[in-house]
Every structure is written in C-alpha cells, then in structure tokens.
N, C-alpha and C positions, 0 to 999 in steps of 0.2 A: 228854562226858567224855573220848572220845578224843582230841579237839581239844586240852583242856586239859594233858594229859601230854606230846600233842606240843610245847606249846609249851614247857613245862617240861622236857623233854631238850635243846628247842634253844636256851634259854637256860642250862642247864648246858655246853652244847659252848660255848658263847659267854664263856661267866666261865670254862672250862677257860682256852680259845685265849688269854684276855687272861693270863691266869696265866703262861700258857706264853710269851707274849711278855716281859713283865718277868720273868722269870727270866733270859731270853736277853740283855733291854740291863741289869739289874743285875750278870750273868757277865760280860758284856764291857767291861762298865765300871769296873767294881772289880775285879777278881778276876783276870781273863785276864791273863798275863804277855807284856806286850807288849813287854818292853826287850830281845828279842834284835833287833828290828824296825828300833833305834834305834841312829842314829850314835854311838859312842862309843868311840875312839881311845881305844888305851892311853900311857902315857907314855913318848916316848924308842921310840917301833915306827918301821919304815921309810916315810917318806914316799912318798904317792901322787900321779902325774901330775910335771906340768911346773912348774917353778919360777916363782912371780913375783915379782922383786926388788924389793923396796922400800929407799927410802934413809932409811930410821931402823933404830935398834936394840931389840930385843924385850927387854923388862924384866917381861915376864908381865902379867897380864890385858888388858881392852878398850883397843883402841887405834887412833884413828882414819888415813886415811879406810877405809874399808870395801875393802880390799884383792883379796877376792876378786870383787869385779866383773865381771869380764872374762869369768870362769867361767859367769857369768848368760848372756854375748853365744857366747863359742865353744863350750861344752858340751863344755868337754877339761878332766877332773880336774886340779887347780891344788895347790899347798903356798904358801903364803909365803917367803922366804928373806929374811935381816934382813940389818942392815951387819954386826952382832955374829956370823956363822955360825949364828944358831937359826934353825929354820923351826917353822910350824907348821901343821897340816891344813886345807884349806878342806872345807866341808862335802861329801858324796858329792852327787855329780849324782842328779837335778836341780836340787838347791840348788846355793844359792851365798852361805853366811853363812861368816864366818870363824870357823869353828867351833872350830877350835885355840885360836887367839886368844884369844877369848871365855872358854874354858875354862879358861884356864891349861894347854896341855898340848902338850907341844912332841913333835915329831917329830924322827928322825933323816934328813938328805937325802941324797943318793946321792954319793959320793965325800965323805964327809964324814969 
C-alpha cells in the first residue's frame, strides 16, 4: 500500500513538471513580448556606421545585389548611400541583410 501512493505522488510531481514545462514554451512562444529584441529602425532616424555607396538610385522596396555584404566580411556597422542622396540601414551586427532596403525605411546620413 505504501509502495502504491509512492508511486502515485511521483507520477503527480511527473504530470505537475510536464504542466509546468508547456506553460513556460506556450508563454514564450505566444505571449512573451519579444519586439523590443528586434531590429526596427524608425523612419528618417540617423544613420549608423559607415557608408556603402552604390551606383543606383533608391526608389523604395527590395533591390538587388545584396549591398550589405561587406558587413558579413568586416563586422563594422554599414548604411547604404544611393546616387539619389537616400540611404538606408543595414541590419545591426551580427547581420548583415539590408534591412532598410527590404523595409522600405530610409535613414538620414550624416552631413546630409
């Protein structure tokens, strides 16, 4: 009889703990507020790092080649700079996507 209860309180701590575990990845997965985490430039903010000139003009959305590049190889915060004067953000280090770009969301660059 005692055998039997024991087993029965350690299969209650057993379905608690599993409770307690999907509570914790449904919280973190749904629920937790994870967009302050997330790169997202505001519109027209001051450009970060060093400029990389490209010779086209920026007319808003995705535009190839993949301009921040560079950014992957020397790990020194990057903006794009267009022929038109726009620039826009590359993604914060560690990345390296042209995040601006992609976005639609341009940046202001220094002496601009």
């Amino acid at each position: 009889m005692e055998q039997l209860d024991l087993r029965t309180q350690f299969g209650k701590a057993v379905v608690i703990l599993i409770v307690a575990i999907a509570a914790v990845l449904v919280y973190e997965s749904f629920i937790a507020d994870k967009s302050g985490d997330e790169f997202k430039p505001k519109e027209n903010q001051p450009c970060e790092g060093t400029a990389i000139e490209v010779d086209y003009p920026y007319h808003g959305g995705m535009l190839g080649p993949h301009a921040c590049s560079p950014q992957c190889d020397d790990e020194v915060q990057h903006f794009i700079l267009y022929t038109n004067g726009k620039a826009t953000q590359c993604q914060k280090l560690p990345g390296c996507l042209d995040w601006g770009e992609d976005q639609g969301v341009t940046c202001v660059p220094p002496q601009a």
